[in-house]
C-alpha positions in Angstrom: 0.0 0.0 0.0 1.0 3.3 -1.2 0.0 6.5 1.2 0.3 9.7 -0.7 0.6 13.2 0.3 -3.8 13.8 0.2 -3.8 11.1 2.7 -0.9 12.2 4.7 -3.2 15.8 4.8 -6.4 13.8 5.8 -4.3 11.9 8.5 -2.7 15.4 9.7 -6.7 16.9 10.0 -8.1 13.6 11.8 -4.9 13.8 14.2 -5.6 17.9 14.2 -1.5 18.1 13.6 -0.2 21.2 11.5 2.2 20.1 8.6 4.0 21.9 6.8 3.8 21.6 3.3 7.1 21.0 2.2 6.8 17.8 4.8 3.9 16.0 3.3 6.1 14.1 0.5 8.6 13.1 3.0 5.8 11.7 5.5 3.8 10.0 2.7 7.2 8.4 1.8 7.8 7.4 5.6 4.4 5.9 6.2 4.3 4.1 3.2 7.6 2.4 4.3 5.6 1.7 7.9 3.1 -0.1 6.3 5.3 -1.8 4.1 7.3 -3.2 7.1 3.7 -4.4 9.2 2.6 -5.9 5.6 5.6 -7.9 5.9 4.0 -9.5 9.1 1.4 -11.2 7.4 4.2 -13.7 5.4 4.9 -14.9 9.3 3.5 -18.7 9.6 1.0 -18.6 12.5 -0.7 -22.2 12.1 -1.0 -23.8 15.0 0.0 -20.7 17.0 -2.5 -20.2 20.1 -3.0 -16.2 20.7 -1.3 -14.9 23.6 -3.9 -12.4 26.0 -0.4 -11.7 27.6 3.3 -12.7 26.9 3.2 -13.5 31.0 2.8 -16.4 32.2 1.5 -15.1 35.6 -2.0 -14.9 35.9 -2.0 -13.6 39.2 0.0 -10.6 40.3 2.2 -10.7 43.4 1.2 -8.9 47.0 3.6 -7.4 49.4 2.1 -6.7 52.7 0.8 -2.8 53.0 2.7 -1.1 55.6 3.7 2.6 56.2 6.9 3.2 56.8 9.7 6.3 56.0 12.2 4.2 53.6 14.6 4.4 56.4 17.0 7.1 54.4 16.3 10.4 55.3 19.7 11.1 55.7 20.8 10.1 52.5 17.9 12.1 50.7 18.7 15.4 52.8 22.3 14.9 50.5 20.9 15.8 47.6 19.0 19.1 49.1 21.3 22.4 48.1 20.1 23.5 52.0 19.1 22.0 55.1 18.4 22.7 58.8 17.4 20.3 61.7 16.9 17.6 59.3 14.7 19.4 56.8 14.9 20.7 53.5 15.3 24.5 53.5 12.8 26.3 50.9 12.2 29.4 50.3 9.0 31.2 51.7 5.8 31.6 49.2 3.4 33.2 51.5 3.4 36.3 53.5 
């Protein structure tokens, strides 16, 4: 399949994108090489292939147990502040 520049337009409008004239040959060119490439997926052999719902084989995620806690590294956090003061981050003040 071929896309030329009218449909590259009509794509543009239905994704309400702005481009540029001088752009449209060089997109219809690059979308028709896109669709080339997926078109190429239908000469892969499928038969017998079951379709996947999910490329895990876990059907049931994982649990931790929910529990509050501070991460244990305040200190190392408070490194990467430029200013600190009795184990707080120093910030400018924003209201009067």
């Amino acid at each position: 399949m071929s896309v030329d520049k009218s449909t590259v337009v009509r794509i543009a409008q239905l994704a309400k994108i702005k481009v540029p004239k001088e752009d449209l040959k060089m997109l219809a060119e690059e979308l028709s090489r896109i669709i080339e490439w997926v078109d190429q997926l239908n000469e892969v052999n499928t038969d017998g292939i079951e379709p996947m719902a999910s490329t895990v084989g876990q059907t049931e995620l994982s649990q931790r147990e929910d529990v509050v806690a501070d991460g244990g590294c305040a200190d190392e956090v408070l490194l990467n502040a430029p200013q600190t003061k009795n184990g707080y981050f120093v910030v400018p003040k924003v209201i009067e």
